[in-house]
SERO-4910 file (N, C-alpha, C, O; in steps of 0.05 Angstrom, whole numbers):
BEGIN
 pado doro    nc1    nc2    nc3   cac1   cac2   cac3    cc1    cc2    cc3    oc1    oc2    oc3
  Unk    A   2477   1740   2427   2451   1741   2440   2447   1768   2453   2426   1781   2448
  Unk    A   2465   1777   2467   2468   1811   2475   2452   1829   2453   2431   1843   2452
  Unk    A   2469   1823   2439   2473   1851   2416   2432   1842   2404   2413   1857   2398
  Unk    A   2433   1811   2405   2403   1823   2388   2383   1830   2420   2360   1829   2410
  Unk    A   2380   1833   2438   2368   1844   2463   2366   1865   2459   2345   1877   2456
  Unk    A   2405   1878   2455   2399   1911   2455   2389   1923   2424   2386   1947   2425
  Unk    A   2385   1913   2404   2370   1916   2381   2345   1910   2385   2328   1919   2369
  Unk    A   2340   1897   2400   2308   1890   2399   2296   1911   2419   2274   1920   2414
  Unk    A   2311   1920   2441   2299   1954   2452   2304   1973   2444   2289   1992   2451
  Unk    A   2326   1979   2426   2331   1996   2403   2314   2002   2390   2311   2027   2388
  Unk    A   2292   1982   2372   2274   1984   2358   2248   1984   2372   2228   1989   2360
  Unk    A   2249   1980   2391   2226   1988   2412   2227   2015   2421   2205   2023   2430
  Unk    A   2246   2030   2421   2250   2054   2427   2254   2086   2398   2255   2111   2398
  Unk    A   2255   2059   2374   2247   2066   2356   2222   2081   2345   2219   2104   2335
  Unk    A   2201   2052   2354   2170   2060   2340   2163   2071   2360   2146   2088   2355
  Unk    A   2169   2071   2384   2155   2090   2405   2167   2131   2399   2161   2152   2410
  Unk    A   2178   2126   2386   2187   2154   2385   2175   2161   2353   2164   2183   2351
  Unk    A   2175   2148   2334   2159   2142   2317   2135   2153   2318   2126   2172   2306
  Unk    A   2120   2134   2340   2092   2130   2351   2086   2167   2363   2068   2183   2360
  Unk    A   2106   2167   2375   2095   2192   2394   2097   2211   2374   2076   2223   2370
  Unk    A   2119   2219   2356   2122   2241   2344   2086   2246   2317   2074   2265   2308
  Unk    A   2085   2218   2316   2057   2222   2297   2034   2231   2307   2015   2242   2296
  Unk    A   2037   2222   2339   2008   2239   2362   2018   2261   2362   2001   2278   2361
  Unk    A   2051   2272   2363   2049   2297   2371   2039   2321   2342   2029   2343   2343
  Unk    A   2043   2312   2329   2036   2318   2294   2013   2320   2292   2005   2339   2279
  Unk    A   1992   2301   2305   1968   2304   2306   1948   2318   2322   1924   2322   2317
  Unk    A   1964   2328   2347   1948   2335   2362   1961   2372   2365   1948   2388   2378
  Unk    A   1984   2381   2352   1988   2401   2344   1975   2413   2318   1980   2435   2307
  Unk    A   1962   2399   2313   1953   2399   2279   1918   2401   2294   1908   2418   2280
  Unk    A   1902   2396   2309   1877   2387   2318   1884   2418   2334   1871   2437   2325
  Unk    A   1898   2422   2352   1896   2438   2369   1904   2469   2346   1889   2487   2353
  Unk    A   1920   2476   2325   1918   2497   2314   1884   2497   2297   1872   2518   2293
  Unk    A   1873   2475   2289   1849   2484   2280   1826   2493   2303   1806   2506   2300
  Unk    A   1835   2482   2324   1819   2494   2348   1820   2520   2351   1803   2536   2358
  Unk    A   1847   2521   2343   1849   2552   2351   1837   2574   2328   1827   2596   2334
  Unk    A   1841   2565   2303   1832   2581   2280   1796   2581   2276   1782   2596   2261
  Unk    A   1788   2564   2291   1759   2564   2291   1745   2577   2306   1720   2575   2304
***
């Protein structure tokens, strides 16, 4: 029962890093065309 708890915040800590790295992709990507415009 442990082990699936700490897998189940494992994978929560997964898509959140997931999650963030694709805003950060996006908003480095938004902010160089800001800048080239």
């Amino acid at each position: 029962v442990h082990n699936r708890i700490l897998f189940g915040v494992a994978n929560q800590w997964v898509l959140l890093r997931t999650v963030l790295e694709s805003l950060g992709i996006v908003f480095d990507a938004s902010r160089e065309t800001i800048e080239a415009s």
